[in-house]
Backbone as a printed PyTorch tensor [residue, N CA C, xyz], in Angstrom:
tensor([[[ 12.2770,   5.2740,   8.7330],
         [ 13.4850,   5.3670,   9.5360],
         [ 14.2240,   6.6610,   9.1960]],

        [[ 13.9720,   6.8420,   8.0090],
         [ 14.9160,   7.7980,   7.4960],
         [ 14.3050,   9.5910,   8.3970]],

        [[ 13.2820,   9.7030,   8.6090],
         [ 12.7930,  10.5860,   9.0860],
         [ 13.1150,  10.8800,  10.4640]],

        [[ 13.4170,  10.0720,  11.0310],
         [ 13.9460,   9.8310,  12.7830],
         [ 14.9520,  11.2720,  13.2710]],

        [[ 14.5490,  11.9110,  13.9110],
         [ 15.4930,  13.1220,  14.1410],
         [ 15.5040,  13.4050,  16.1340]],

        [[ 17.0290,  12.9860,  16.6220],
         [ 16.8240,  13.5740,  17.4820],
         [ 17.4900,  14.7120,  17.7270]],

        [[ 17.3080,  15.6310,  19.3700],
         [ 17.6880,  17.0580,  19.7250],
         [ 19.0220,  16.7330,  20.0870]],

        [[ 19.5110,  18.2560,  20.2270],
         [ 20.8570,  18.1180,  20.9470],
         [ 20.4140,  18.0460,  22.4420]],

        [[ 21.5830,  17.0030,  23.5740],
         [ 21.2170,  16.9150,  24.6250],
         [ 21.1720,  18.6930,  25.6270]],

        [[ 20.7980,  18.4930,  27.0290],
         [ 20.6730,  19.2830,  27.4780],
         [ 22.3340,  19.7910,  27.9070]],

        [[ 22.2520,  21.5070,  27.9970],
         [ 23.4540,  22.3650,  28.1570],
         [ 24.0600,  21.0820,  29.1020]],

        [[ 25.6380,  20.9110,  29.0000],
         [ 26.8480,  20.6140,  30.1650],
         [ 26.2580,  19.0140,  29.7410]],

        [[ 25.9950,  18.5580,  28.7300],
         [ 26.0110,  17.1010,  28.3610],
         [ 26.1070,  16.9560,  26.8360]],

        [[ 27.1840,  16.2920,  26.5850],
         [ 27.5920,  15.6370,  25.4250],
         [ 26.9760,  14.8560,  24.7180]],

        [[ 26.2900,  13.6450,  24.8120],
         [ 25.1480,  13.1940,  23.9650],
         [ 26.3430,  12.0630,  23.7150]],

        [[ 25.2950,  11.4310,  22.6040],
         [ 26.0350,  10.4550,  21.8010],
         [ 26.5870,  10.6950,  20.5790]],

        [[ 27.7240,  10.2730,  20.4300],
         [ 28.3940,  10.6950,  18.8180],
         [ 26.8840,  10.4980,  17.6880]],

        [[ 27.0450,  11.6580,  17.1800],
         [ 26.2730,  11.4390,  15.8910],
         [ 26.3500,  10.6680,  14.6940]],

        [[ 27.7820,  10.1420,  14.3590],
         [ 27.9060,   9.4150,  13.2600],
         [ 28.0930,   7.7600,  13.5070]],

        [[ 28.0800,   7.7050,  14.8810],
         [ 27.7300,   6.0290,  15.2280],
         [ 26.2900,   6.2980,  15.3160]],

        [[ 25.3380,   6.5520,  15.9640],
         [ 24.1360,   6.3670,  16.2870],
         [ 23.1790,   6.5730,  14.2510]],

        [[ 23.6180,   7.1570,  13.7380],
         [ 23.3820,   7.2060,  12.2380],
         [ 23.5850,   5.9230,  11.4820]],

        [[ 25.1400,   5.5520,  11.6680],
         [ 25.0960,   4.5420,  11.4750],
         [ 25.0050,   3.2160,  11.7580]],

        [[ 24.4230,   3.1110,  13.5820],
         [ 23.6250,   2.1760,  13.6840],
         [ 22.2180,   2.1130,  13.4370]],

        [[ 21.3890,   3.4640,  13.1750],
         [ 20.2220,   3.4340,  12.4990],
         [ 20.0710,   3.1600,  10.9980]],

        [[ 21.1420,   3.0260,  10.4530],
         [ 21.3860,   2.4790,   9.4320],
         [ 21.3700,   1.1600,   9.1810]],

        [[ 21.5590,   0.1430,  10.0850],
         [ 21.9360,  -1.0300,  10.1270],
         [ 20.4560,  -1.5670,  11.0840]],

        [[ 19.3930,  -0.7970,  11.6970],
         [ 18.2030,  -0.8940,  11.7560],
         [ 17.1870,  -0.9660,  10.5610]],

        [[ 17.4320,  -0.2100,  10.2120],
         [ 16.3160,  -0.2860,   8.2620],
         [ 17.0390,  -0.8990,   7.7550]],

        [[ 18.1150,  -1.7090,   7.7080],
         [ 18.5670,  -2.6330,   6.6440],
         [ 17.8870,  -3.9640,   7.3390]],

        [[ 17.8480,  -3.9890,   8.9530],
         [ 16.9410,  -5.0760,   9.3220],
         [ 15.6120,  -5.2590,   8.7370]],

        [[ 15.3920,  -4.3010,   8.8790],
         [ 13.5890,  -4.2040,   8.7680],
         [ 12.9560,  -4.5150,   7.7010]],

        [[ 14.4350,  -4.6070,   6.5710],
         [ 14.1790,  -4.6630,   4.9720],
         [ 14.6090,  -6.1540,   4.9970]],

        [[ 15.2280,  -6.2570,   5.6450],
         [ 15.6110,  -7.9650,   5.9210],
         [ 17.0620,  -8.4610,   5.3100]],

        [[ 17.6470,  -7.0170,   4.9890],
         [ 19.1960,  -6.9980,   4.7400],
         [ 20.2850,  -7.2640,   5.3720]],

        [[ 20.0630,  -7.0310,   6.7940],
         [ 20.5440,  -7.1660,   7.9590],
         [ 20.1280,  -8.4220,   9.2620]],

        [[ 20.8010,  -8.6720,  10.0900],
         [ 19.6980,  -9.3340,  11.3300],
         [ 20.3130,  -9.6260,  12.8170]],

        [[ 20.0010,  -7.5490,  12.8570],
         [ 20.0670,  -7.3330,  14.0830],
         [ 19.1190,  -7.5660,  15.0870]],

        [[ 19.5930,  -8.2340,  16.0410],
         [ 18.0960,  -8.6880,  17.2900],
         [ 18.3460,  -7.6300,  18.2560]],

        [[ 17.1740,  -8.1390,  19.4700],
         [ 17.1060,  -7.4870,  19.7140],
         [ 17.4930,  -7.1790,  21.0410]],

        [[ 18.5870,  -8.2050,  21.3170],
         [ 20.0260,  -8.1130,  22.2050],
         [ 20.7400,  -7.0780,  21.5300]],

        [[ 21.5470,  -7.3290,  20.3120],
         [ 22.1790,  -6.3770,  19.7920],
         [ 21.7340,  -4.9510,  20.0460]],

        [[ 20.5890,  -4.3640,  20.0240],
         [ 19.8820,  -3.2460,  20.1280],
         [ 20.0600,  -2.7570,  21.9120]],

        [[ 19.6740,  -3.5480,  22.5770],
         [ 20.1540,  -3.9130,  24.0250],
         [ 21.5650,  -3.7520,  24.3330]],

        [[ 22.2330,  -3.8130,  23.3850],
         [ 23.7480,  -3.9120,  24.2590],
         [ 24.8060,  -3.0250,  23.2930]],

        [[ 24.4160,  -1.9750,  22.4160],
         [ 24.5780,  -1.0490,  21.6090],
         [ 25.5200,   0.1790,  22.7370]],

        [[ 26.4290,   0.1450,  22.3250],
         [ 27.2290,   1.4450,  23.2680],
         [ 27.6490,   2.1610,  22.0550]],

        [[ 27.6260,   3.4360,  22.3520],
         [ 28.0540,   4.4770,  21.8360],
         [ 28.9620,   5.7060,  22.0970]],

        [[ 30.2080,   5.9410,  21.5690],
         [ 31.3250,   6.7620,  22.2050],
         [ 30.1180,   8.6980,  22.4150]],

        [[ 31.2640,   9.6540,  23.2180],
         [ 30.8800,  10.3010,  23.3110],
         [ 31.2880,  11.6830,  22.4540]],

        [[ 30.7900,  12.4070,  21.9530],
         [ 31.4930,  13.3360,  20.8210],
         [ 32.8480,  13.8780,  21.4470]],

        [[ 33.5470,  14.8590,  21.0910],
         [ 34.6360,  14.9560,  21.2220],
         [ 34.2500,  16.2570,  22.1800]],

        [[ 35.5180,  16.4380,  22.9520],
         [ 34.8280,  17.7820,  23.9090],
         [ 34.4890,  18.9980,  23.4330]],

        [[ 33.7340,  19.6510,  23.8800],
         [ 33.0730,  20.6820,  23.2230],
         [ 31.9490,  20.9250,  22.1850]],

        [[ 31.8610,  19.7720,  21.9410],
         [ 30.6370,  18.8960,  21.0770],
         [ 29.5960,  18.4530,  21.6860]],

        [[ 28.2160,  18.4680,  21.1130],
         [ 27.4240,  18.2050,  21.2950],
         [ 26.5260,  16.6280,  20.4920]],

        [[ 26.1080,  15.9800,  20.6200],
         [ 25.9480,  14.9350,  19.4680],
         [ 24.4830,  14.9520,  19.8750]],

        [[ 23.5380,  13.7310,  19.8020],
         [ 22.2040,  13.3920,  20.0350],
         [ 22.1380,  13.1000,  21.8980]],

        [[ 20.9970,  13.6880,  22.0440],
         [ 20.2590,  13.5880,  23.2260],
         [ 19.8440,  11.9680,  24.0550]],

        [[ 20.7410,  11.5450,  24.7080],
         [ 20.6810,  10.1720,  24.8020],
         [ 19.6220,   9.4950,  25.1700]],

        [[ 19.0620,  10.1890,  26.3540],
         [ 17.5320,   9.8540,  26.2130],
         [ 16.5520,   9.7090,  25.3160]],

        [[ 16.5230,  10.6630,  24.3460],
         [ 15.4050,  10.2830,  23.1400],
         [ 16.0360,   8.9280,  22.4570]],

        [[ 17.6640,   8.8790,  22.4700],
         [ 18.0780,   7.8240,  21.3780],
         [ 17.7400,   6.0290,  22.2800]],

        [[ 17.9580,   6.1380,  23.4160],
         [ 17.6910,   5.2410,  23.8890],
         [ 16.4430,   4.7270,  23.9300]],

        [[ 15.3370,   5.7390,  24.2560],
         [ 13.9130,   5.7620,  24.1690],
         [ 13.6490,   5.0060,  22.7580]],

        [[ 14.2380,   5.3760,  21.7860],
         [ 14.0260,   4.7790,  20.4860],
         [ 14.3700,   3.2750,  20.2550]],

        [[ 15.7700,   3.0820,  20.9020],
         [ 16.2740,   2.0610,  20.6000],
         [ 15.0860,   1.1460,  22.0560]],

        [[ 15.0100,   1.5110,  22.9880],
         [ 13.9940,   0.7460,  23.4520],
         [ 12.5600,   0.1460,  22.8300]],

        [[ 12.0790,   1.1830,  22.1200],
         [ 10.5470,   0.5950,  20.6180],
         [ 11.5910,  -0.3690,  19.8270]],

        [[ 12.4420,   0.2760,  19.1810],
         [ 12.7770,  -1.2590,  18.1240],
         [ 13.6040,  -2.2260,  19.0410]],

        [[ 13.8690,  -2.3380,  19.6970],
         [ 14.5280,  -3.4110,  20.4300],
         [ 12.8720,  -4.5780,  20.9570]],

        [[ 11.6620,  -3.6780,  21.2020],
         [ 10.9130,  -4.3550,  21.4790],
         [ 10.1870,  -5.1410,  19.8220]],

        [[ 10.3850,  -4.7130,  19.0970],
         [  9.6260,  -4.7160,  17.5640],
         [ 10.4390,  -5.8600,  17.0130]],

        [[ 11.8150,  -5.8350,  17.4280],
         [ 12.4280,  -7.0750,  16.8560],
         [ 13.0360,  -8.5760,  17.6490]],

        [[ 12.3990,  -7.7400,  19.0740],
         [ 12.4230,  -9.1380,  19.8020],
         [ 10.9550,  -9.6190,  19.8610]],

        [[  9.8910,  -9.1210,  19.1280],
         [  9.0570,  -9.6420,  19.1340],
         [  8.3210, -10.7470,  18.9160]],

        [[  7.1750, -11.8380,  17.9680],
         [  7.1290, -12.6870,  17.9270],
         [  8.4720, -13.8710,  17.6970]],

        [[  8.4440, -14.3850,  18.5600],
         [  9.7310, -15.4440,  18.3170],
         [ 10.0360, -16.4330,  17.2150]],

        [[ 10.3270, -16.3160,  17.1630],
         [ 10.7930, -17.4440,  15.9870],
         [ 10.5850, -18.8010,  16.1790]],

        [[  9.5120, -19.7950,  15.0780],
         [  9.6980, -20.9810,  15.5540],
         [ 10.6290, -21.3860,  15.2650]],

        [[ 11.2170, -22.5720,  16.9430],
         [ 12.2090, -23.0300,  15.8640],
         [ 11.9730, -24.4970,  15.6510]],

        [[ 12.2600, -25.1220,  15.1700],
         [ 11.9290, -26.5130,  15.1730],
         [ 11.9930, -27.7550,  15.9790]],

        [[ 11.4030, -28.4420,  16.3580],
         [ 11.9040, -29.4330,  17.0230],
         [ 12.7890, -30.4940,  17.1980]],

        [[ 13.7600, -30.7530,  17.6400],
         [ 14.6720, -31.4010,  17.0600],
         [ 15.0900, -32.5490,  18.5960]],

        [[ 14.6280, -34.0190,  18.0210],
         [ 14.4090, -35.0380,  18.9030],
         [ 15.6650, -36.1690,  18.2260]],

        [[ 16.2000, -35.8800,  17.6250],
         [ 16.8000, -37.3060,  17.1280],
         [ 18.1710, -36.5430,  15.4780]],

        [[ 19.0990, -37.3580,  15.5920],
         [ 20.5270, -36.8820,  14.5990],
         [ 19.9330, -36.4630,  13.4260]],

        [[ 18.8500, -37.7790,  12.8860],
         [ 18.2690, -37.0260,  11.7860],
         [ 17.6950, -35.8820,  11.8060]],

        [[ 16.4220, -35.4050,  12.5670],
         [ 16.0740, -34.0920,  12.6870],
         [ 17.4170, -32.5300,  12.7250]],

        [[ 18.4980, -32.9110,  13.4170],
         [ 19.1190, -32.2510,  13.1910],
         [ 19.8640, -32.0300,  11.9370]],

        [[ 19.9630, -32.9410,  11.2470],
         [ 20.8640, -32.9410,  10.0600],
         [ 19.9080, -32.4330,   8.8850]],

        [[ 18.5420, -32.3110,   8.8630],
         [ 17.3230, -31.9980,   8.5250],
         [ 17.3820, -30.5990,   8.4440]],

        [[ 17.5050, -29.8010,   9.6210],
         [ 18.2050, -28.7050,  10.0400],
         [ 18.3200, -27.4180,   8.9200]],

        [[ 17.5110, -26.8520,   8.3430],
         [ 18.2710, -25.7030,   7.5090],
         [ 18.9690, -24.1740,   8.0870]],

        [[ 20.4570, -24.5710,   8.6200],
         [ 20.9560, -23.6230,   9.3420],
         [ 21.0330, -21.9430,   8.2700]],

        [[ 20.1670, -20.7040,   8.7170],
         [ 20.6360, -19.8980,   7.4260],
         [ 22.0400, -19.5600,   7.7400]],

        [[ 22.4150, -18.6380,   6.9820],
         [ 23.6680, -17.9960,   6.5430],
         [ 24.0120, -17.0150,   6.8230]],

        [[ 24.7520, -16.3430,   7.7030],
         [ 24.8640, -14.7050,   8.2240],
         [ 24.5780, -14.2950,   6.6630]],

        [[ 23.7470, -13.3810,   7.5280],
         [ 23.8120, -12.0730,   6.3250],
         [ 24.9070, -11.2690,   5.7910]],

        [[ 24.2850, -10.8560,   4.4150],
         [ 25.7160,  -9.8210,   4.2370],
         [ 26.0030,  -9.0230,   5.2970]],

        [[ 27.3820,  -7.9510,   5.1520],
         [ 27.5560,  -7.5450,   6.4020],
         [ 27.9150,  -7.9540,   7.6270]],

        [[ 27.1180,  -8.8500,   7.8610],
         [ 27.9780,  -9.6140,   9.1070],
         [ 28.2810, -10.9700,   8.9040]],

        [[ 29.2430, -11.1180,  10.4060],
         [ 30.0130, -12.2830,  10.2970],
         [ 29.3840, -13.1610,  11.1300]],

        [[ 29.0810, -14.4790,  10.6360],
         [ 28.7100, -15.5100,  11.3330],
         [ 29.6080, -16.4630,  12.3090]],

        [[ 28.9930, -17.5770,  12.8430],
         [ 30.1100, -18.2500,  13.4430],
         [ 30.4820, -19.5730,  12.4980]],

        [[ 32.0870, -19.7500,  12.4380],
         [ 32.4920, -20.6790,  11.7960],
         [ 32.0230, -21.9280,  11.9040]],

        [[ 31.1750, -22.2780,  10.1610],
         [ 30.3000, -23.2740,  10.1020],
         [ 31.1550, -24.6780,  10.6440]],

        [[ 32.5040, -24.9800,  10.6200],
         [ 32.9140, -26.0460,  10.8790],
         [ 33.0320, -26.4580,  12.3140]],

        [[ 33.0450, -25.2440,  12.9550],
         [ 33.0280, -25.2950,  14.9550],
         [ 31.5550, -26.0140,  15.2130]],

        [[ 30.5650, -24.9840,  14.3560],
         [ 29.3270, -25.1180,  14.5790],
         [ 28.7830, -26.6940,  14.3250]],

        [[ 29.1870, -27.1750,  12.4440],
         [ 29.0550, -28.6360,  12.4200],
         [ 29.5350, -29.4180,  13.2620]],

        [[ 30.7280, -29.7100,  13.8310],
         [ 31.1120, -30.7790,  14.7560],
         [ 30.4720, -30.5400,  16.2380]],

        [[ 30.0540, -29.5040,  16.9270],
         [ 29.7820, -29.6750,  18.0150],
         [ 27.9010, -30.1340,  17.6720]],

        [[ 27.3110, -29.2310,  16.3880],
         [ 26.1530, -30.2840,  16.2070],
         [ 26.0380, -31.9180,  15.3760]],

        [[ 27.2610, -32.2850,  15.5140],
         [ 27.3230, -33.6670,  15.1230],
         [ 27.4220, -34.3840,  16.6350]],

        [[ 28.4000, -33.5440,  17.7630],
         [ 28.6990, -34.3570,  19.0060],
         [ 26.5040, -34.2660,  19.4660]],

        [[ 26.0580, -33.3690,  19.3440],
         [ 25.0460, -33.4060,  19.7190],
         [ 23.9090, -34.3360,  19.4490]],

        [[ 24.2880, -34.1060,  18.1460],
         [ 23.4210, -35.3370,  17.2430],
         [ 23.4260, -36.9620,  17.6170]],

        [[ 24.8110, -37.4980,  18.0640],
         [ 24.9280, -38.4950,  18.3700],
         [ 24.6970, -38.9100,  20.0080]],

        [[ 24.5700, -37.5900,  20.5780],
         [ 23.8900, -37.7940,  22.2370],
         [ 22.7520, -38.1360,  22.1130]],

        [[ 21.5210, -37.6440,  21.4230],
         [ 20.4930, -37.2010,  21.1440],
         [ 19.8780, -38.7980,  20.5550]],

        [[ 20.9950, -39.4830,  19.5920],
         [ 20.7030, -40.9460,  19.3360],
         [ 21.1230, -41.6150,  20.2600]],

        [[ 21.4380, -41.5170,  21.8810],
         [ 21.7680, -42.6120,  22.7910],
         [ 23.0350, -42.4430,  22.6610]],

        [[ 24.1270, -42.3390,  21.9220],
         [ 25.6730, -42.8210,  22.1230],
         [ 26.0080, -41.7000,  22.8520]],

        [[ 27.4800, -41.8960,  23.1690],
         [ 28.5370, -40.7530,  23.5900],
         [ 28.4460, -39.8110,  22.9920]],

        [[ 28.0490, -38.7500,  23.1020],
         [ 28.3610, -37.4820,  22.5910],
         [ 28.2360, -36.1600,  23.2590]],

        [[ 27.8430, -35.2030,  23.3480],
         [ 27.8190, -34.0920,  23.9870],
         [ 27.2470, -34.1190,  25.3600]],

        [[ 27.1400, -33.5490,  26.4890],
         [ 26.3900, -33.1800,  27.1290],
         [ 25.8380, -31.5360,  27.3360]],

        [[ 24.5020, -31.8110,  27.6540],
         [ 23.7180, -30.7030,  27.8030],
         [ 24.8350, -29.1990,  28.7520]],

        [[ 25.6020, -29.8080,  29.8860],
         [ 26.5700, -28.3980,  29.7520],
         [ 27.5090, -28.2550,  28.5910]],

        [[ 28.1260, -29.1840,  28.2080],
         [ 28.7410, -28.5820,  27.2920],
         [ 27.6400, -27.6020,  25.8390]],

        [[ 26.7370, -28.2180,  25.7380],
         [ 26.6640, -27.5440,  24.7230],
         [ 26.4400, -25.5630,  25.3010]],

        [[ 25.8480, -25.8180,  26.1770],
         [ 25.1710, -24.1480,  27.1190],
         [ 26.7400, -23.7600,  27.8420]],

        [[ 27.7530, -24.7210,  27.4770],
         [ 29.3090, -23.5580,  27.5050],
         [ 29.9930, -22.9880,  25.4850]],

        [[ 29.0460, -24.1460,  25.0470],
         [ 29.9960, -23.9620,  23.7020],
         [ 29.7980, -22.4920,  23.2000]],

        [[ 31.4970, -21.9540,  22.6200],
         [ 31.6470, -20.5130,  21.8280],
         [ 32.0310, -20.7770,  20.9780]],

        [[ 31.8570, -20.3240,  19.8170],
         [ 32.4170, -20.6860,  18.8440],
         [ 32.8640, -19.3260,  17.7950]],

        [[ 34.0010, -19.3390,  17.1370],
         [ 34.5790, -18.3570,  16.6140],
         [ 33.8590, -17.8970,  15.6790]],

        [[ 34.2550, -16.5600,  15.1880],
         [ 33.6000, -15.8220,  13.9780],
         [ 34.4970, -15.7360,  12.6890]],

        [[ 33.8140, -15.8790,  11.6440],
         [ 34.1840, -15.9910,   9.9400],
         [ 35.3030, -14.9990,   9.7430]],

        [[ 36.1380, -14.8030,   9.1910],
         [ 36.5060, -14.0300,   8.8890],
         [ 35.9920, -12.4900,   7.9610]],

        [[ 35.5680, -13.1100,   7.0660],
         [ 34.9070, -12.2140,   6.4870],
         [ 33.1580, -12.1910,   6.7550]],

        [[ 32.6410, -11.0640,   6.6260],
         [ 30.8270, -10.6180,   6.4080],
         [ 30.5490, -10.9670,   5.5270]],

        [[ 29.4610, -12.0090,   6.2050],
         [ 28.5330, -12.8310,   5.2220],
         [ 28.9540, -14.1440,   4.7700]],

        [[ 29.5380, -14.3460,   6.0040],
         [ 30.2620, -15.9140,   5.7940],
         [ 29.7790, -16.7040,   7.3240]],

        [[ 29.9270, -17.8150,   7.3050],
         [ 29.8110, -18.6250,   8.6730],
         [ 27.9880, -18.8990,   8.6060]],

        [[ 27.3110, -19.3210,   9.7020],
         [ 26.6420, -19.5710,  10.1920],
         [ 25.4600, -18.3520,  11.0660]],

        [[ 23.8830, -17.6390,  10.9840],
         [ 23.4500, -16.8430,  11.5020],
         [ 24.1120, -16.9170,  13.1660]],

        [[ 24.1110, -16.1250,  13.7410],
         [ 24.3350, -16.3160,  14.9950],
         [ 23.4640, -16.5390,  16.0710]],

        [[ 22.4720, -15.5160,  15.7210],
         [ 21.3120, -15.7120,  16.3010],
         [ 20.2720, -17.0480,  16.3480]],

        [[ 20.7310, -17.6440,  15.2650],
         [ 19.6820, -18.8150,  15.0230],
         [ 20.1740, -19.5240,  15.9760]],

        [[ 21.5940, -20.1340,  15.8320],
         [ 22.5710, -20.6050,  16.2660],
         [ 22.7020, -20.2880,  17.8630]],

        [[ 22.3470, -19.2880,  18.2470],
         [ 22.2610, -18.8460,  20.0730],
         [ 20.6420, -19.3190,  20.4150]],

        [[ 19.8900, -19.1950,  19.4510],
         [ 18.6010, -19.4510,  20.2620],
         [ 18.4070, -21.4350,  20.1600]],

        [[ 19.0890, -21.9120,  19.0090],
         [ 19.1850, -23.2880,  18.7470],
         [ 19.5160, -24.1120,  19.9750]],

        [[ 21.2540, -23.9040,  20.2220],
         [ 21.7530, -24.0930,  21.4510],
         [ 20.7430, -24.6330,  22.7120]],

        [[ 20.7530, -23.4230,  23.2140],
         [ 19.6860, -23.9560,  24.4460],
         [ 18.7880, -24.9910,  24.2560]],

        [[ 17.5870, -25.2170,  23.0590],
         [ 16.7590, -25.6970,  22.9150],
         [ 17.2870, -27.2630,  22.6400]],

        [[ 18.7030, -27.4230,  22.0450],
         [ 19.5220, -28.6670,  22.4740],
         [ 19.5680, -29.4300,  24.0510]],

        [[ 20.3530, -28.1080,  24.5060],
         [ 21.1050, -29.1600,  25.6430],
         [ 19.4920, -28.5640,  26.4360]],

        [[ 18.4520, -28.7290,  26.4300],
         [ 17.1750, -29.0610,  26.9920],
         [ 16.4980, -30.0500,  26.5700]],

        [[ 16.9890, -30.7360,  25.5600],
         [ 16.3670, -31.5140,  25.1280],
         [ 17.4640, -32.8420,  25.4980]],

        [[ 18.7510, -32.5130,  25.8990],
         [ 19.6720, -33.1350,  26.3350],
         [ 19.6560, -33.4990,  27.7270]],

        [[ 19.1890, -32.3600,  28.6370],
         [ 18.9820, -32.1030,  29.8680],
         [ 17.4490, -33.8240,  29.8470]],

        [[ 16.6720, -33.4160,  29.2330],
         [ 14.9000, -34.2000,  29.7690],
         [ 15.7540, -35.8480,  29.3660]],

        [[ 16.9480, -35.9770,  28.8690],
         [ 16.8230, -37.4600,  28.4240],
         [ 18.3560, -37.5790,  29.4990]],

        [[ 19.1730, -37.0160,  29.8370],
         [ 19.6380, -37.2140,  31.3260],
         [ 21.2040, -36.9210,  31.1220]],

        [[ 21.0610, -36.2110,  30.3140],
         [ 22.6720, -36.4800,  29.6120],
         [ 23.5210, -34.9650,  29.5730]]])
């Protein structure tokens, strides 16, 4: 990563600031090392200011071109995730932990709406499959606190589908 060098853009174009795009390639090799866990939405939805006038920064095309390979490298094989048919399986559940650095979503939003789930999932009153594919839930205050997010966004769905096949 560290070797990665792009050009300045072409004359009468500004580019992308150089010291965000650095330091979101920074926060790429901390993925890759498994320090970090940026996906590969995040990589997808990455904006970057423009240098200041009269400045030149990186060539946006090459940087995008780039961020298009690792955006594909880390949305790559998917993640299993587990199956989860019944309260116990969920409570079974080993949710990880945002990583350092970032902030997760607050584990207590996250526990009660997978407890309302849990108890749909056993037949009683509890969630339904829209609610869970509306639920947001807030972020930790501090990095490296709360709940992964990502686990937690790809989890979701695979709920209220499993909420959806039993009618609820």
């Amino acid at each position: 990563m560290r070797k990665i060098a792009f050009h300045r853009p072409p004359r009468g174009r500004r580019g992308y600031q150089e010291s965000q795009v650095d330091a979101f390639l920074d926060r790429i090799e901390a993925t890759l090392l498994g320090q970090d866990n940026l996906t590969g939405k995040d990589i997808r939805d990455v904006k970057f200011s423009r240098p200041l006038i009269g400045r030149r920064g990186y060539d946006e095309t090459e940087v995008d071109s780039f961020l298009g390979v690792v955006e594909k490298q880390l949305s790559g094989p998917v993640r299993s995730m587990p199956q989860v048919r019944s309260w116990k399986d969920l409570r079974q559940l080993r949710i990880p932990q945002a990583a350092s650095g970032q902030r997760g979503y607050r584990t207590a939003q996250v526990d009660r709406m997978l407890e309302e789930i849990g108890v749909a999932l056993d037949g009683m009153l509890g969630a339904t499959s829209e609610e869970v594919l509306k639920a947001r839930f807030s972020y930790a205050l501090l990095s490296g606190q709360g709940y992964d997010t990502s686990f937690i966004d790809e989890l979701l769905p695979q709920l209220a589908n499993e909420l959806r096949r039993r009618g609820k």
